[in-house]
C-alpha positions as CSV (number, residue, x, y, z in Angstrom):
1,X,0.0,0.0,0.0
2,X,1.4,3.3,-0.9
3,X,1.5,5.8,2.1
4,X,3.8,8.0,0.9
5,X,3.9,10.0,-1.8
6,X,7.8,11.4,-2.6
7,X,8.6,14.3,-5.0
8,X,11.2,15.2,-7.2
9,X,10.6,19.4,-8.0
10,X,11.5,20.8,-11.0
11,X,9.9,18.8,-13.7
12,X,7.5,17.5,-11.2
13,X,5.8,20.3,-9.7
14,X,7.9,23.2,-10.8
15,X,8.1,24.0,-14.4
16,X,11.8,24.6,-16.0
17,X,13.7,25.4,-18.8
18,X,17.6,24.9,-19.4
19,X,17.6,27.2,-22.5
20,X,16.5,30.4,-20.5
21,X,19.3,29.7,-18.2
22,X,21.6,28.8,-20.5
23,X,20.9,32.2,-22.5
24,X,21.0,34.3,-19.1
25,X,24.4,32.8,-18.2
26,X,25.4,34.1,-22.2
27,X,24.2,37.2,-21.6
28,X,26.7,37.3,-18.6
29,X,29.4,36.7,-20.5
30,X,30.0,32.7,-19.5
31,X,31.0,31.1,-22.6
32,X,28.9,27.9,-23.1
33,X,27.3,27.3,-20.0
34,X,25.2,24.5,-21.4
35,X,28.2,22.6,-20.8
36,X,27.6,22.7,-17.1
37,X,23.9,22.5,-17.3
38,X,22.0,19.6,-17.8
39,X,18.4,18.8,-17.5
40,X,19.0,16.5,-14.9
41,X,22.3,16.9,-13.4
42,X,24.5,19.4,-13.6
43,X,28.5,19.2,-14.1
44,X,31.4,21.0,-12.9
45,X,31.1,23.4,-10.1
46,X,27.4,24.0,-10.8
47,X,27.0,20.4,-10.0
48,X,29.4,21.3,-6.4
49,X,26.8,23.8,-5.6
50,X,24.1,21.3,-5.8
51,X,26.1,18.5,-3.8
52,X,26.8,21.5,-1.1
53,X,30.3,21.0,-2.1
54,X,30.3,24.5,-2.4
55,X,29.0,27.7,-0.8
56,X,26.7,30.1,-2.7
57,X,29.4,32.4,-3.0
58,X,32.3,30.1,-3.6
59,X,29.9,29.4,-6.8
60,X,29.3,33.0,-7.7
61,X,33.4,33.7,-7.6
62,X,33.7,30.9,-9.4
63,X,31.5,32.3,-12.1
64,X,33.3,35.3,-12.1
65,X,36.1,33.4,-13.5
66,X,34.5,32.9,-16.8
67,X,33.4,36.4,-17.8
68,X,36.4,39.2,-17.9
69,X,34.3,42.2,-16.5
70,X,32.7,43.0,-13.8
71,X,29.3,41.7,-12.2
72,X,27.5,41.4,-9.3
73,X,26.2,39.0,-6.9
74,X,22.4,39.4,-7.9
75,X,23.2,39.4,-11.7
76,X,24.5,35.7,-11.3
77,X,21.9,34.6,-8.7
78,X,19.2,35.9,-11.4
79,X,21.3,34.0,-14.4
80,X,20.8,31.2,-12.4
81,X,17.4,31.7,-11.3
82,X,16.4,31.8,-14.6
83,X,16.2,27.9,-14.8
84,X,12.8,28.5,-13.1
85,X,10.2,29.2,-14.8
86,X,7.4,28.6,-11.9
87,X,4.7,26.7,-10.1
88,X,1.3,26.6,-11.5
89,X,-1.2,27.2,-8.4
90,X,-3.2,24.5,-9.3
91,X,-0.6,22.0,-8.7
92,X,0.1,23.3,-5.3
93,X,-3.8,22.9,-4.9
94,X,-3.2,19.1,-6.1
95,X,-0.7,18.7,-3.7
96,X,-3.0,20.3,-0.6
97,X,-6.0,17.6,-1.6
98,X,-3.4,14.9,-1.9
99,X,-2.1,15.7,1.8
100,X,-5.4,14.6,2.8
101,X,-4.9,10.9,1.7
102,X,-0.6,10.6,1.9
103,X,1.9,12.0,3.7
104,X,3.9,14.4,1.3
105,X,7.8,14.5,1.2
106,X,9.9,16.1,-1.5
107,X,13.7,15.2,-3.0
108,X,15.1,17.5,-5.2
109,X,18.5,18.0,-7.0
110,X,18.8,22.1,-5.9
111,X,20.8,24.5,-4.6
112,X,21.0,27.0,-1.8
113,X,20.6,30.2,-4.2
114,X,17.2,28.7,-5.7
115,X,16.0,27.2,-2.8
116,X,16.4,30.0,-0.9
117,X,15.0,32.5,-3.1
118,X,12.9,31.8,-6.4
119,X,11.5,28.4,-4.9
120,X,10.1,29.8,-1.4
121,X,8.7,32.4,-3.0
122,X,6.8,30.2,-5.6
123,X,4.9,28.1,-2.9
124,X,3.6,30.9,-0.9
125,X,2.1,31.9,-3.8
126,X,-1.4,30.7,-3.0
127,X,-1.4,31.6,0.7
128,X,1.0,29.0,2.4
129,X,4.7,28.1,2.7
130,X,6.7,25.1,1.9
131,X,5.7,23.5,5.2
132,X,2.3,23.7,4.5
133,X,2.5,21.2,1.9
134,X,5.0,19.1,3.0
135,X,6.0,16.4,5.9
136,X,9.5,16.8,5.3
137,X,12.1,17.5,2.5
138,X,15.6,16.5,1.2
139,X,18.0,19.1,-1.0
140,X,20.5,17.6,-2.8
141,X,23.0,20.3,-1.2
142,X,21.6,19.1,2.4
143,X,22.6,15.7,1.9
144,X,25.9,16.4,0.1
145,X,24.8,14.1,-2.9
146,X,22.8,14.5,-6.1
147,X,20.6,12.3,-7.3
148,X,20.9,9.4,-9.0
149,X,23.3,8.0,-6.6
150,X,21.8,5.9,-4.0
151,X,23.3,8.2,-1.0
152,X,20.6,10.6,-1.3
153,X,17.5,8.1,-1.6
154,X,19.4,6.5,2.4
155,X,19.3,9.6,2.9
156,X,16.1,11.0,2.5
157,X,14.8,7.1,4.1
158,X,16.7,8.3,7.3
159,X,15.9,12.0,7.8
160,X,12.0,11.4,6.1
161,X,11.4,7.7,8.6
162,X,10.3,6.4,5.2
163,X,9.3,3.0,4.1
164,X,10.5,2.8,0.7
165,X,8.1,-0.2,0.1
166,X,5.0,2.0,1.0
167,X,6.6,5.1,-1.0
168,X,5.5,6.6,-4.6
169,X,8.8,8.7,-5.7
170,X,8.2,10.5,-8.8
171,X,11.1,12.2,-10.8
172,X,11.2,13.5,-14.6
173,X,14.5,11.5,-14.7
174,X,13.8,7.6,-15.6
175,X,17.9,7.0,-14.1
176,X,16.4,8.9,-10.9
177,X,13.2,6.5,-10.8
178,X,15.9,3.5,-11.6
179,X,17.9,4.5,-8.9
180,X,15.0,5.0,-6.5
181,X,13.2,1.3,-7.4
182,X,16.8,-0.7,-7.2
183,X,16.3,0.8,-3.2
184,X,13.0,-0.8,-2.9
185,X,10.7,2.5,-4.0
186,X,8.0,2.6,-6.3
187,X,8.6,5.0,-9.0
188,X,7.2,6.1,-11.4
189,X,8.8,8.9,-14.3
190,X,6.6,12.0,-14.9
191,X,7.1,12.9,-18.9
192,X,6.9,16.2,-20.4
193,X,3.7,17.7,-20.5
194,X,2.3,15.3,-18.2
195,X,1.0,16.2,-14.4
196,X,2.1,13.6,-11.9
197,X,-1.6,13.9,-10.5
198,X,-2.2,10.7,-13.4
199,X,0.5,8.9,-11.7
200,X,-0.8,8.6,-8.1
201,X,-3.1,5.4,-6.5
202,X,-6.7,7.2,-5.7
203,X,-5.9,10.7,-7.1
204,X,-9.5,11.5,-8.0
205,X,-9.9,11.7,-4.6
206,X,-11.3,14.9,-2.5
């Protein structure tokens, strides 16, 4: 029986697109950033960030390597940010009906600039903050490892007090769902232009 549903975030529940990131990192002055950003892992010291390998502004010096003027803190947060496109409200609404029938965790690959900024701000956008919605909730830069590797599924089974057996994790990564089932999880990958509400055991539900 699936008590637990476990979410993956951008892809999932908040919408993304490399390109505008890629294209606001240009704009910067980085030359080809889409070699560090990938749709579902990152590379390089943009992948440290994520893994907490590195602070926030270890990252943005490092960024400052790659472009031969000038610019400032915000300027590279906002390059970043732009990944983020945003949450639709009616997802967080699914989200606040499904917490009625599961408890609700989320595992995201992320970092401390986003998390901190763009991705608060997008779930108090109907009314309510992150805790509202969710029992609990693993950052890749929290746990020191980014997704697929198994560390960060222990890990989020530790901090969480998860079953994996009675856990739904859904990811837009099939490796991440591979990874999650070879622990014992149910998994299930939520494609583009698909809503993960199809995907869940009783989500007609009210």
């Amino acid at each position: 029986m699936i008590r637990n549903l476990l979410f993956d975030l951008g892809g999932v529940i908040l919408d993304i697109k490399r390109d505008n990131c890629i294209k606001a990192f240009e704009q910067l002055g980085v030359h080809d950033p889409g070699k560090y950003l990938g749709d579902y892992e990152q590379s390089g010291f943009f992948h440290n960030i994520e893994a907490g390998l590195i602070t926030p502004q270890q990252f943005r010096d490092e960024v400052r390597t790659l472009i031969d003027h000038p610019v400032t803190d915000d300027r590279i947060d906002d390059a970043f940010n732009a990944f983020l496109i945003g949450i639709p409200v009616e997802r967080l609404r699914e989200i606040e009906r499904l917490h009625r029938h599961y408890h609700i965790y989320m595992l995201s690959n992320t970092n401390a600039i986003m998390w901190d900024s763009v991705i608060q701000h997008e779930f108090r956008k109907d009314g309510h903050d992150m805790a509202y919605y969710f029992d609990g909730t693993v950052t890749s830069f929290e746990a020191k490892v980014c997704k697929p590797d198994a560390g960060i599924f222990l890990f989020a089974e530790k901090k969480l007090g998860i079953n994996p057996a009675e856990t739904l994790f859904m990811d837009d990564s099939e490796a991440n769902c591979e990874a999650a089932r070879a622990l014992g999880f149910h998994a299930a990958q939520v494609l583009p232009g698909t809503e993960f509400i199809t995907l869940i055991p009783g989500a007609t539900l009210q």
